[in-house]
VOZA-632505 format. One line per field, with one value per atom (N, C-alpha, C): atom name; x, y, z. Coordinates in steps of 0.1 Angstrom, whole numbers. Each point is the difference from the previous one (the first is absolute). Layout:
N
baza	[CA; ...]
X	[X; ...]
Y	[Y; ...]
Z	[Z; ...]
//
This chain:
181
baza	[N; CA; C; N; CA; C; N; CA; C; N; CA; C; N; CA; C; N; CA; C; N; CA; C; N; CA; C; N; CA; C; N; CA; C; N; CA; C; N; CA; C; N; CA; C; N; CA; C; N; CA; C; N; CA; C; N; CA; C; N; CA; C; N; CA; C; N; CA; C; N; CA; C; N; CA; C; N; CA; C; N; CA; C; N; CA; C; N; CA; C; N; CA; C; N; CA; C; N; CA; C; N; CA; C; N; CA; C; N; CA; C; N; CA; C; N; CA; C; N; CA; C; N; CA; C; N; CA; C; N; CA; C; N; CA; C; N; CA; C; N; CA; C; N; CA; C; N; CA; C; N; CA; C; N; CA; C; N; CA; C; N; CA; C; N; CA; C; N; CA; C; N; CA; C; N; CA; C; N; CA; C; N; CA; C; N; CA; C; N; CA; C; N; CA; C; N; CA; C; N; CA; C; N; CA; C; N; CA; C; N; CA; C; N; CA; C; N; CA; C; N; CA; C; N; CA; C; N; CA; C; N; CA; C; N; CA; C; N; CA; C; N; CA; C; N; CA; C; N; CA; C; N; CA; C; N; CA; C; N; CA; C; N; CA; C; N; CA; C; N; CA; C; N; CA; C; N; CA; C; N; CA; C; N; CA; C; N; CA; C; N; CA; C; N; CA; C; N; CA; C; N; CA; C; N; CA; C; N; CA; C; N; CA; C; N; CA; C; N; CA; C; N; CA; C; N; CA; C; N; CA; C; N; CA; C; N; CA; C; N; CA; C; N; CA; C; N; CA; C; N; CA; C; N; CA; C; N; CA; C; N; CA; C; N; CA; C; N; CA; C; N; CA; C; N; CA; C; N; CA; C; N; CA; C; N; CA; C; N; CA; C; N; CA; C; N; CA; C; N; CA; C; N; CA; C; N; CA; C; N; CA; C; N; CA; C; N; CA; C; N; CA; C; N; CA; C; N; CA; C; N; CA; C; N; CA; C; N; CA; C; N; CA; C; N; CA; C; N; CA; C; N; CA; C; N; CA; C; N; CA; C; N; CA; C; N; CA; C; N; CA; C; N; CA; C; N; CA; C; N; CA; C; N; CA; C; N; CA; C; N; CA; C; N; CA; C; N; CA; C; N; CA; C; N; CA; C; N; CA; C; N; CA; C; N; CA; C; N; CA; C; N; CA; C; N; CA; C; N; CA; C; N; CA; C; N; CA; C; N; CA; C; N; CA; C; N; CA; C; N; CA; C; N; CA; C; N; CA; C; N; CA; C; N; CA; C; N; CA; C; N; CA; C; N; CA; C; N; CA; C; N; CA; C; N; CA; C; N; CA; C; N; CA; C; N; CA; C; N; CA; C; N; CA; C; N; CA; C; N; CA; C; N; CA; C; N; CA; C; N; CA; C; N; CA; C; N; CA; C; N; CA; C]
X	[88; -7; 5; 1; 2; -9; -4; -9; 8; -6; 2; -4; 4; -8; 9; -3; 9; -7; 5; -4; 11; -4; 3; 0; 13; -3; -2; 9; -1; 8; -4; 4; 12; 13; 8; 11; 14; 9; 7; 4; -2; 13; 8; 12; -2; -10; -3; -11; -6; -13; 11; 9; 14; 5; 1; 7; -14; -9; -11; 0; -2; -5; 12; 11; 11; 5; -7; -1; -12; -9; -12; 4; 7; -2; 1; 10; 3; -13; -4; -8; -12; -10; -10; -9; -14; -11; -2; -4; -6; 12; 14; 12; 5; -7; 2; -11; -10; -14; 6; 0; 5; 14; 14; 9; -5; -11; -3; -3; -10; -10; 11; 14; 9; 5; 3; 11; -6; 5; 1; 3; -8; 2; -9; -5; -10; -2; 9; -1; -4; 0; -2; -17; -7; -13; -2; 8; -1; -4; 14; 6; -14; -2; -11; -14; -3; -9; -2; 8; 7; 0; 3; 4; -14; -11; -13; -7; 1; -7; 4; 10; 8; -3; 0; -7; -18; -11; -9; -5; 8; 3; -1; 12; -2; -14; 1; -10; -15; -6; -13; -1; 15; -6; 5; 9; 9; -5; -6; -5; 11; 14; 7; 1; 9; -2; 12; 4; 9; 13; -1; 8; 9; -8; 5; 9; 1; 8; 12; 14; 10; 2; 8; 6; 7; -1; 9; 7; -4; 10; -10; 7; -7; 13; -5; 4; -4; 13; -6; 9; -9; 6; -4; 7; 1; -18; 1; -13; 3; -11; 2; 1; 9; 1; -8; -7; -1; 6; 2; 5; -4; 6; -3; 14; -5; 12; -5; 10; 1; 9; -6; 6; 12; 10; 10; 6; 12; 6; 3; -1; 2; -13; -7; -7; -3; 7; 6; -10; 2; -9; 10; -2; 3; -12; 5; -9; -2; -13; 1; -9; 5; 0; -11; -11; -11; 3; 3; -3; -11; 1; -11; 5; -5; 3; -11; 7; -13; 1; -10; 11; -14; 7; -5; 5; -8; 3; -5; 6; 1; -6; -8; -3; 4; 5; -1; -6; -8; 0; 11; -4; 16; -4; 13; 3; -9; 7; -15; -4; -14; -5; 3; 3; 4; -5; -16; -10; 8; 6; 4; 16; 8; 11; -8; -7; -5; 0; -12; -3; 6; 13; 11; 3; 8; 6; -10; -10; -7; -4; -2; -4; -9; -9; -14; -11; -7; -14; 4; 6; 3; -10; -11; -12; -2; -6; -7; 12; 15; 12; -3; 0; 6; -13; -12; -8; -1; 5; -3; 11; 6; 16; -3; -4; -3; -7; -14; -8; 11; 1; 11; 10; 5; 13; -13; -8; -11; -5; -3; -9; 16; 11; 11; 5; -1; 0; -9; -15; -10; 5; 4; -4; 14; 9; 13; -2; -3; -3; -9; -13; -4; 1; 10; 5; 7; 10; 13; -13; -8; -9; -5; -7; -3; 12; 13; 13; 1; -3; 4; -13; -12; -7; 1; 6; 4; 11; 5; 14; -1; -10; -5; -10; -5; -10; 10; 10; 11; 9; 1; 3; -9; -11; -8; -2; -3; 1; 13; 9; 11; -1; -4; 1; -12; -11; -7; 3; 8; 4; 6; 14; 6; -7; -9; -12; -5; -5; -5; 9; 8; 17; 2; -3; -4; -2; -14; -12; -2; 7; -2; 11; 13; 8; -2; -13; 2; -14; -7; -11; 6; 8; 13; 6; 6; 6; -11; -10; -11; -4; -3; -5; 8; 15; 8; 3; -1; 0; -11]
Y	[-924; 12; 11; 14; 7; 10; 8; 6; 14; 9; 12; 11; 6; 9; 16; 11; 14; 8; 9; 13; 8; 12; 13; 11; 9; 15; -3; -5; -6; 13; 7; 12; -5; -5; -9; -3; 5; -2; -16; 5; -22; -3; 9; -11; -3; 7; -6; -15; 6; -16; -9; -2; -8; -6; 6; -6; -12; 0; -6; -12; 2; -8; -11; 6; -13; -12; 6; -10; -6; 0; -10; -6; 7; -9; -10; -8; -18; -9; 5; -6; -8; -6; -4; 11; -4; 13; 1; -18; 5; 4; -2; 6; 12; 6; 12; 8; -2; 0; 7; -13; 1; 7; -3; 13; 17; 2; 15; 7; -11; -1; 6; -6; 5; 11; 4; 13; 15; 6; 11; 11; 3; 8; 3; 12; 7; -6; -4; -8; -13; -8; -15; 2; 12; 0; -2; 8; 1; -9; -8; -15; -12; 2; -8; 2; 7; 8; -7; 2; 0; -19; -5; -13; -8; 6; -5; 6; 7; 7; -14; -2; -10; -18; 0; -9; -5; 13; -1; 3; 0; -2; -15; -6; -9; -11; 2; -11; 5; 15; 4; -5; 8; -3; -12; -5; -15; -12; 5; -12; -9; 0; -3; 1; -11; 0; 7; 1; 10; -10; -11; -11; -3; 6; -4; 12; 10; 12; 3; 5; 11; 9; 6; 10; 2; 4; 2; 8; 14; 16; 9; 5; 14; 14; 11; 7; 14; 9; 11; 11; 10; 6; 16; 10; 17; 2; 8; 5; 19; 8; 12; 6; 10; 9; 12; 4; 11; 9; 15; 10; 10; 4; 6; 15; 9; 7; 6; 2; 7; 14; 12; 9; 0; 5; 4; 13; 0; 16; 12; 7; 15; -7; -4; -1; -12; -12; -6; -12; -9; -16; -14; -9; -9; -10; -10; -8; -14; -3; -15; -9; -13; -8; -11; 0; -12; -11; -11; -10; -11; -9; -6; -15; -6; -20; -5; -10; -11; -10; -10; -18; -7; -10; -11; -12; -7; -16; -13; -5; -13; -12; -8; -11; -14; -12; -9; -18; -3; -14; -8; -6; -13; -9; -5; -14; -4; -9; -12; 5; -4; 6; -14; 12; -8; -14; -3; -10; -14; 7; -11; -6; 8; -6; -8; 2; -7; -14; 0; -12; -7; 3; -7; -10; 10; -5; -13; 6; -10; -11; -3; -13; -8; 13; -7; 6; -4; 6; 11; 5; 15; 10; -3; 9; 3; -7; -1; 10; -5; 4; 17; 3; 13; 6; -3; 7; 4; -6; -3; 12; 3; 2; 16; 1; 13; 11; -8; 9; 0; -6; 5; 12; -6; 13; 15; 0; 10; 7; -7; 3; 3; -5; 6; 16; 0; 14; 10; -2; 7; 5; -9; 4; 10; -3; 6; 18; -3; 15; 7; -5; 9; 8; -11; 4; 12; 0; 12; 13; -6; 12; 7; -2; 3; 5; -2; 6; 13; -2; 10; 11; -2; 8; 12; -12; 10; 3; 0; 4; 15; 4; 11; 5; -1; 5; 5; -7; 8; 8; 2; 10; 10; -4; 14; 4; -2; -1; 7; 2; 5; 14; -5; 14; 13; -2; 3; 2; -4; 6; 14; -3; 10; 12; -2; 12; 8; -7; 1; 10; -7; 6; 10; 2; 17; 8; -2; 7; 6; -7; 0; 11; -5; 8; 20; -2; 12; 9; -7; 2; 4; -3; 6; 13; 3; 11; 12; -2; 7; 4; -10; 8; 10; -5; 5; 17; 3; 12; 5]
Z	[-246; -2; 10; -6; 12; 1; 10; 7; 4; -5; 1; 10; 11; 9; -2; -5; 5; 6; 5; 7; -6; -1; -10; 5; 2; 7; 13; 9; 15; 3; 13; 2; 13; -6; 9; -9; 3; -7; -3; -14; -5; 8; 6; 2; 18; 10; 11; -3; -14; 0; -6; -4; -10; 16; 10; 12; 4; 1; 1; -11; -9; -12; 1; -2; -2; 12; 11; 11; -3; -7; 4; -23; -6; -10; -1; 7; -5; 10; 7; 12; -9; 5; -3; 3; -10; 8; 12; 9; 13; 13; -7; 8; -2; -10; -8; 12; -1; 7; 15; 6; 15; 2; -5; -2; 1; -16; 3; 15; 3; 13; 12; 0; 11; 0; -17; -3; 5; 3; 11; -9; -14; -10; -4; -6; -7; -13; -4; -17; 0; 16; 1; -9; 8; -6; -15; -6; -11; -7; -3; -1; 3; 12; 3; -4; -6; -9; -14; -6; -12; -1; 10; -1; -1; 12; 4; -11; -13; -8; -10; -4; -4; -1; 13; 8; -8; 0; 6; -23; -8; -11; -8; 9; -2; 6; 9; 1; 0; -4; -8; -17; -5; -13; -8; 10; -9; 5; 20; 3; 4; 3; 7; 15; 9; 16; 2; 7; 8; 6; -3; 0; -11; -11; -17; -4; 10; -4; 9; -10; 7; -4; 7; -5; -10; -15; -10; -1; 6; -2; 8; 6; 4; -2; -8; -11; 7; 4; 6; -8; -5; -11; 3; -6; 5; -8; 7; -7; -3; -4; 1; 16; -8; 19; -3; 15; -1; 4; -9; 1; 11; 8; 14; -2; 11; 3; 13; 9; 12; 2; 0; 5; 8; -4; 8; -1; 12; -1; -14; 6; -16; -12; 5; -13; -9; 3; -9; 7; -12; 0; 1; 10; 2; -6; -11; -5; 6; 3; 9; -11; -3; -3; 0; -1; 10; -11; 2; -10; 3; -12; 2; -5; -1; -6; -4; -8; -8; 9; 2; 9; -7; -10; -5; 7; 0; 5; -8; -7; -6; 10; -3; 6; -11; 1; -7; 1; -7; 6; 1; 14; -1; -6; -7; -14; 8; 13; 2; 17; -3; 11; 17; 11; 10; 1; 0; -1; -9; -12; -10; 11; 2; 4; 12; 9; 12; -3; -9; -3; -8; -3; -12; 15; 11; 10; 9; 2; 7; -6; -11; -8; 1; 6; 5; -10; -11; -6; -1; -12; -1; 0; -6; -4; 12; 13; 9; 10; -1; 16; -9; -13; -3; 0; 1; 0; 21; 5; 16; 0; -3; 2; -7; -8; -5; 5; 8; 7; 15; 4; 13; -1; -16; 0; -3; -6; -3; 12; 10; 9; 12; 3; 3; -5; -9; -12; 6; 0; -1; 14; 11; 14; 0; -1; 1; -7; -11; -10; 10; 6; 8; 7; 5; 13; 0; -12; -6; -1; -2; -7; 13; 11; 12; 9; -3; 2; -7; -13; -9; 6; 0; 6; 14; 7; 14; -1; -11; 3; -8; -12; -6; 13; 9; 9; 13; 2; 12; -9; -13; -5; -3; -1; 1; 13; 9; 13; 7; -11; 8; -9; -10; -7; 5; 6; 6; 17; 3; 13; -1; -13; 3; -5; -9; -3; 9; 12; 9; 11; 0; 12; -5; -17; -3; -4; 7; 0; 15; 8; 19; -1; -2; -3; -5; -10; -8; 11; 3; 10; 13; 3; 15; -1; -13; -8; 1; -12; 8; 11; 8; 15; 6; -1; 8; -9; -7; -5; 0]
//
């Protein structure tokens, strides 16, 4: 089964979110997860967005664990641009470009779930090792995903945080200019 998540009209050019996306495609979710959590990019959010929307798809309306899924594709595609222009010398227009991207992400169930190979190997009561064996890898999952997510958090809040300084540096700035005239 595959599981569908997009976002539409991302005001973020698709070939910086394309540098993002293709490093976390082959990965698993919760290494997909923890990866975004490190990248040092404005699109990691994106991506991580997109993935946890993805994510949170599958296991509301299919009712799947987060164990039972990979990554199938994530698909980052042009969107419309918008039309801008900037004044320049004698008169004339210089046109600027804004673009924008689609980013879909594919989720798929694996052939056989971790649980089943476990308990092939151990050869102990399969019902009982794969059911023992599933909530571990589940409850390993859950804690890890959090974790990426409480990363991903401060890592959007020291970006606003910075973006809000330099606001600040000028406003102090434009308040100096004033006085002194």
């Amino acid at each position: 089964m595959i599981i569908k998540a997009e976002q539409k009209n991302t005001r973020q050019t698709s070939r910086k979110v394309r540098l993002v996306a293709d490093v976390v495609k082959d990965m698993s979710v919760v290494d997909a997860i923890n990866h975004l959590a490190v990248i040092n990019r404005k699109s990691t959010l994106l991506v991580l967005k997109v993935l946890r929307q993805a994510l949170a798809n599958a296991t509301n309306n299919f009712g799947l664990s987060v164990a039972d899924l990979e990554i199938d594709n994530i698909v980052v595609n042009d969107g419309p641009a918008l039309k801008r222009w900037r004044a320049v010398s004698r008169g004339r227009a210089h046109t600027i470009l804004k673009r924008t991207c689609h980013v879909r992400v594919d989720l798929r169930t694996k052939k056989e779930a971790k649980a089943v190979k476990a308990a092939k190997t151990a050869k102990v009561a399969p019902a009982a090792k794969a059911e023992e064996v599933e909530k571990t890898v589940a409850t390993e999952v859950v804690k890890k995903s959090q974790e990426a997510i409480k990363l991903d958090r401060s890592k959007a809040q020291t970006y606003k945080s910075k973006a809000g300084a330099k606001g600040q540096a000028n406003k102090l700035i434009q308040s100096q200019k004033k006085g002194s005239k």
